[in-house]
C-alpha positions as CSV (number, residue, x, y, z in Angstrom):
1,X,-50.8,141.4,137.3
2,X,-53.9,140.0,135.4
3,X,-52.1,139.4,132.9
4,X,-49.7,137.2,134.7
5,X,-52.1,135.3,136.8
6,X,-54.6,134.2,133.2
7,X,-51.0,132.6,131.7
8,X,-50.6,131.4,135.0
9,X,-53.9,129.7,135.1
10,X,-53.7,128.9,130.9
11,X,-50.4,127.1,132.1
12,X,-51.7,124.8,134.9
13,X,-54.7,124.2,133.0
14,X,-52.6,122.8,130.5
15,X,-50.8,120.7,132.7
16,X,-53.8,119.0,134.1
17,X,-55.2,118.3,131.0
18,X,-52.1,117.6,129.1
19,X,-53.5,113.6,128.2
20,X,-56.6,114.9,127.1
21,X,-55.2,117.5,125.0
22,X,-52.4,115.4,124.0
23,X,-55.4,113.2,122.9
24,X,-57.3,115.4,121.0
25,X,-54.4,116.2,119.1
26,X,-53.8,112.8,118.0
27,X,-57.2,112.5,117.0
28,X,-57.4,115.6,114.9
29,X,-53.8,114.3,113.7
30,X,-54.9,110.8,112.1
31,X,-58.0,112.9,110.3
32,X,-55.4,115.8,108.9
33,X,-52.9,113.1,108.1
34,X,-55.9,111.4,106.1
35,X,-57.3,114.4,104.5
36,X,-53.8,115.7,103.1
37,X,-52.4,112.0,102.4
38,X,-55.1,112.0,100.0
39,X,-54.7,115.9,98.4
40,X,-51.1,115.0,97.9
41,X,-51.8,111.6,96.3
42,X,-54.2,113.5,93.6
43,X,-51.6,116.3,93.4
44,X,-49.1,114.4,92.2
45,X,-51.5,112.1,89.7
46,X,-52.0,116.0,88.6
47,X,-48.2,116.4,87.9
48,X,-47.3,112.9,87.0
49,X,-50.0,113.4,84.5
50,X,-48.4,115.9,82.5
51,X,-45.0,114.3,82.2
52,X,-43.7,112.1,79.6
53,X,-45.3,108.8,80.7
54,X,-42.4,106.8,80.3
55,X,-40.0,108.2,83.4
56,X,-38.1,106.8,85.8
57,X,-39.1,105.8,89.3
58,X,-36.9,108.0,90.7
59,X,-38.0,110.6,88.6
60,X,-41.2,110.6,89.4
61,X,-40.2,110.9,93.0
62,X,-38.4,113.9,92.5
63,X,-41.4,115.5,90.7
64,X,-43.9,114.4,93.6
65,X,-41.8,114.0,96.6
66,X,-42.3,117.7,98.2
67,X,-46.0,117.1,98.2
68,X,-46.5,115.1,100.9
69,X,-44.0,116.5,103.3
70,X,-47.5,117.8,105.1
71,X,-49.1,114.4,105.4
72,X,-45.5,113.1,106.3
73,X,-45.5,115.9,108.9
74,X,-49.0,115.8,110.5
75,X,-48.1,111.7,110.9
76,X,-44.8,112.7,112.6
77,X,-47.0,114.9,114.9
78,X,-49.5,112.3,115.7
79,X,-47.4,109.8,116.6
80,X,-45.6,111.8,119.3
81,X,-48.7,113.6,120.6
82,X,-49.7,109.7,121.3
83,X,-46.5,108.8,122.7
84,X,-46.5,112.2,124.9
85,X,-50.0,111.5,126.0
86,X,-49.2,107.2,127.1
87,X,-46.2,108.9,129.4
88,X,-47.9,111.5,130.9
89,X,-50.6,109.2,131.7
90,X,-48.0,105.8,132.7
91,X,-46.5,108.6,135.0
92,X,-49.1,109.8,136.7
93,X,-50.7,106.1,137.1
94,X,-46.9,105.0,138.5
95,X,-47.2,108.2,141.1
96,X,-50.9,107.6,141.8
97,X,-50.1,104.2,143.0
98,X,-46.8,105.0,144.6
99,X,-49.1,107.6,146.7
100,X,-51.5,104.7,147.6
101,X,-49.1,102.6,148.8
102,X,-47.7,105.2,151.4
103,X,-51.4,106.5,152.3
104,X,-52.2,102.1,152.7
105,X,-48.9,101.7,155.3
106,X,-49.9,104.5,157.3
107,X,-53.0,103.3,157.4
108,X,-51.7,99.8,158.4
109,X,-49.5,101.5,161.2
110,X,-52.5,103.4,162.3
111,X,-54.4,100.4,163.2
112,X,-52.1,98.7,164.4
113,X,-51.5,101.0,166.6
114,X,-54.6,101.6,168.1
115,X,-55.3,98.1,168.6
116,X,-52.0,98.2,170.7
117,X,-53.3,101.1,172.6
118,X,-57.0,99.9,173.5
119,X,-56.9,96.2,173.0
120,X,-57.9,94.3,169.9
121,X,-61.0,93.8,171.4
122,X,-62.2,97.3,171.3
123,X,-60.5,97.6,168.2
124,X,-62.6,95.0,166.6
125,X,-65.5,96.8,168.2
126,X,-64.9,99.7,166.4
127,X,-64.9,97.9,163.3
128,X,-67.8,96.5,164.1
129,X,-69.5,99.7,164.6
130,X,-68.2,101.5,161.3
131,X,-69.5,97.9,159.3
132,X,-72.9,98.9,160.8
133,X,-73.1,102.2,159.8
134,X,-71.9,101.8,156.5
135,X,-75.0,99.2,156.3
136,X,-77.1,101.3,157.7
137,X,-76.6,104.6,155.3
138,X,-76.9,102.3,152.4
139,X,-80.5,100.8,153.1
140,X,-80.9,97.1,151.6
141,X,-84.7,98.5,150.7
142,X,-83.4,101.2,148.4
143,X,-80.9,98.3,147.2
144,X,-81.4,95.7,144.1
145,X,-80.2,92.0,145.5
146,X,-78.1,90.1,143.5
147,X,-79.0,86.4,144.3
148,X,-75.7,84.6,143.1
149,X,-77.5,81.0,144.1
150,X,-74.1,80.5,146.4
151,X,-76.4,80.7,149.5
152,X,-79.1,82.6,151.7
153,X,-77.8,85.0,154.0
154,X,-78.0,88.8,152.7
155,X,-74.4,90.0,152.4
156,X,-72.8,94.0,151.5
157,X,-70.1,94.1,149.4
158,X,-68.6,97.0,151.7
159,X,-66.2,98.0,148.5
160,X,-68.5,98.6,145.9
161,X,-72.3,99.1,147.9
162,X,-73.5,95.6,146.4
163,X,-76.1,93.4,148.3
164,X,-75.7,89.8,147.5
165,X,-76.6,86.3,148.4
166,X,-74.0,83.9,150.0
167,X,-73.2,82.4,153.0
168,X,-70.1,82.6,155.5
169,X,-68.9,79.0,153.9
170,X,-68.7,80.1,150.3
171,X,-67.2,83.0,151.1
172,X,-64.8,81.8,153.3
173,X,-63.8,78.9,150.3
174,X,-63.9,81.7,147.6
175,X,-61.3,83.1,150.2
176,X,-59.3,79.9,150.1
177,X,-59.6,79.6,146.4
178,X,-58.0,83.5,145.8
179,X,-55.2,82.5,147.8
180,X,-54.7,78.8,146.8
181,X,-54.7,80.7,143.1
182,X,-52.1,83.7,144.4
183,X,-49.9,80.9,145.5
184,X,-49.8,78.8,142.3
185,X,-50.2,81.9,140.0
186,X,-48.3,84.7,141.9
187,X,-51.9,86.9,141.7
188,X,-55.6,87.6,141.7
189,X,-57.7,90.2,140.9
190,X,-60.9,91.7,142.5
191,X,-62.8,90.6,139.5
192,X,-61.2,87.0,140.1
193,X,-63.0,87.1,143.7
194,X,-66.3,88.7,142.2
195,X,-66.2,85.7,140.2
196,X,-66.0,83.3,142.9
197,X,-68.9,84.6,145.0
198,X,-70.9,85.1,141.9
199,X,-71.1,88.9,141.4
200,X,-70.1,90.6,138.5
201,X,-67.0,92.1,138.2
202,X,-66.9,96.2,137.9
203,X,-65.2,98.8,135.9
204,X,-61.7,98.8,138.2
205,X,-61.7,95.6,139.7
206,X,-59.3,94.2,136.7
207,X,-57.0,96.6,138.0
208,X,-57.1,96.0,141.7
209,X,-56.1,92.4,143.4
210,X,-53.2,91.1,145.8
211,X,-50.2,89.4,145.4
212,X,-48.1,86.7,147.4
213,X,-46.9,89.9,149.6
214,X,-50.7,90.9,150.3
215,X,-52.6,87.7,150.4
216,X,-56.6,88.0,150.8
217,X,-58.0,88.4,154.2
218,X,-61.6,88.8,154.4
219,X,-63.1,90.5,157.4
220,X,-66.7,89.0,158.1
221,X,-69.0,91.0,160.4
222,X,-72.6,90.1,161.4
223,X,-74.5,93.5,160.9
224,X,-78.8,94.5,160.9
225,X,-80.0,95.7,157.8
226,X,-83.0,98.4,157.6
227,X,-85.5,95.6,157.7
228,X,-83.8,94.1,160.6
229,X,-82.6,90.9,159.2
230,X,-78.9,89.8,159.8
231,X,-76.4,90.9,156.9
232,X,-73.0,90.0,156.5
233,X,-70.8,92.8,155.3
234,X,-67.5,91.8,153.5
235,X,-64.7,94.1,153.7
236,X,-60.7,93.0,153.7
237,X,-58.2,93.7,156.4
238,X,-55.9,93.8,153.1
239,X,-57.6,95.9,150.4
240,X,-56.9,95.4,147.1
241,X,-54.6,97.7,145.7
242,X,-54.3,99.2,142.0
243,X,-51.8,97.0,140.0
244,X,-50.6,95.3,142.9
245,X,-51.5,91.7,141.6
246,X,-49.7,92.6,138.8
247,X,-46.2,93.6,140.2
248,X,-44.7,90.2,140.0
């Protein structure tokens, strides 16, 4: 029974890691492929060496030819530990964001339908509320400020925990400007609206963005921060979702 549940766990461990593994592989591939491409090459110098020097091409190739069937096969094994490891990892990307895109609709529906069922009113209260506490557990004072020179008021970046300088106008014409660009180009990323507002862009936001379906919305609310001056925190009624500015 032990026995049974350590393959069982050797088994799903593999699975889970299987890119990594298939990685490492790959990597210990190109350096074996190296080391033995270049024992075979002196090998057959060695052989070739003590042959009449005046043989044919072919041969020499039969003399040589079976040492570097290990070279030839740790290459072979590379390149399909690489190409194993890019599908795993495609697939798992494709499901990842297949998954997001139900968990995002249900979301939508959610709200939607709870702004039927107390009024969009209280709804937007509610919003209002959760902007404020997400303010409020990420104090401005604990917080570096990045001054982008596109206006006074203090803003949160509600995706990423940045404070920043702006002010409602810029924002709302960097808003303007992402989809004015979406329209002509199909696209935008979240690094494209970083660079708008003057933040800099972040690990991931290459990858996120919206397209002509999912146009950017900002959602603008007037919150306190620690020190009790007004702060705007930017969110979107759309979020930017992985790969979708890049479906079409």
């Amino acid at each position: 029974m032990q026995w049974s549940a350590l393959v069982k766990s050797a088994e799903r461990f593999t699975v889970n890691n299987s890119p990594a593994i298939l990685t490492g592989l790959a990597i210990a591939g190109t350096i074996s492929t190296a080391i033995l491409a270049g024992r075979a090459s002196f090998r057959a110098a060695q052989i070739l060496s003590e042959e009449a020097p005046d043989l044919t091409t072919k041969e020499k190739f039969a003399l040589v030819w079976k040492e570097y069937i290990p070279p030839v096969g740790a290459a072979v094994l590379t390149v399909s530990a690489t190409v194993m490891s890019h599908r795993i990892s495609s697939r798992r990307a494709a499901a990842m964001a297949a998954a997001f895109a139900i968990s995002e609709k249900a979301f939508e529906e959610y709200r939607t339908k709870i702004a039927d069922q107390i009024g969009k009113k209280k709804e937007r209260a509610v919003r209002d509320e959760i902007a404020q506490d997400h303010v409020s557990k990420n104090p401005v004072n604990n917080s570096t400020i990045i001054v982008t020179g596109n206006g006074d008021s203090l803003c949160y970046d509600d995706y990423t925990g940045r404070y920043f300088t702006s002010s409602v106008e810029k924002l709302r014409k960097a808003e303007n400007d992402i989809n004015h660009q979406i329209i002509h180009d199909h696209y935008a990323s979240l690094s494209d609206l970083y660079d708008k507002i003057g933040l800099p862009g972040t690990g991931i936001s290459e990858q996120l963005g919206w397209n002509l379906d999912h146009m950017l919305e900002l959602d603008i609310t007037g919150t306190i921060s620690d020190d009790g001056k007004p702060c705007l925190n930017v969110t979107y009624k759309v979020c930017p979702a992985l790969d979708r500015f890049r479906c079409l």
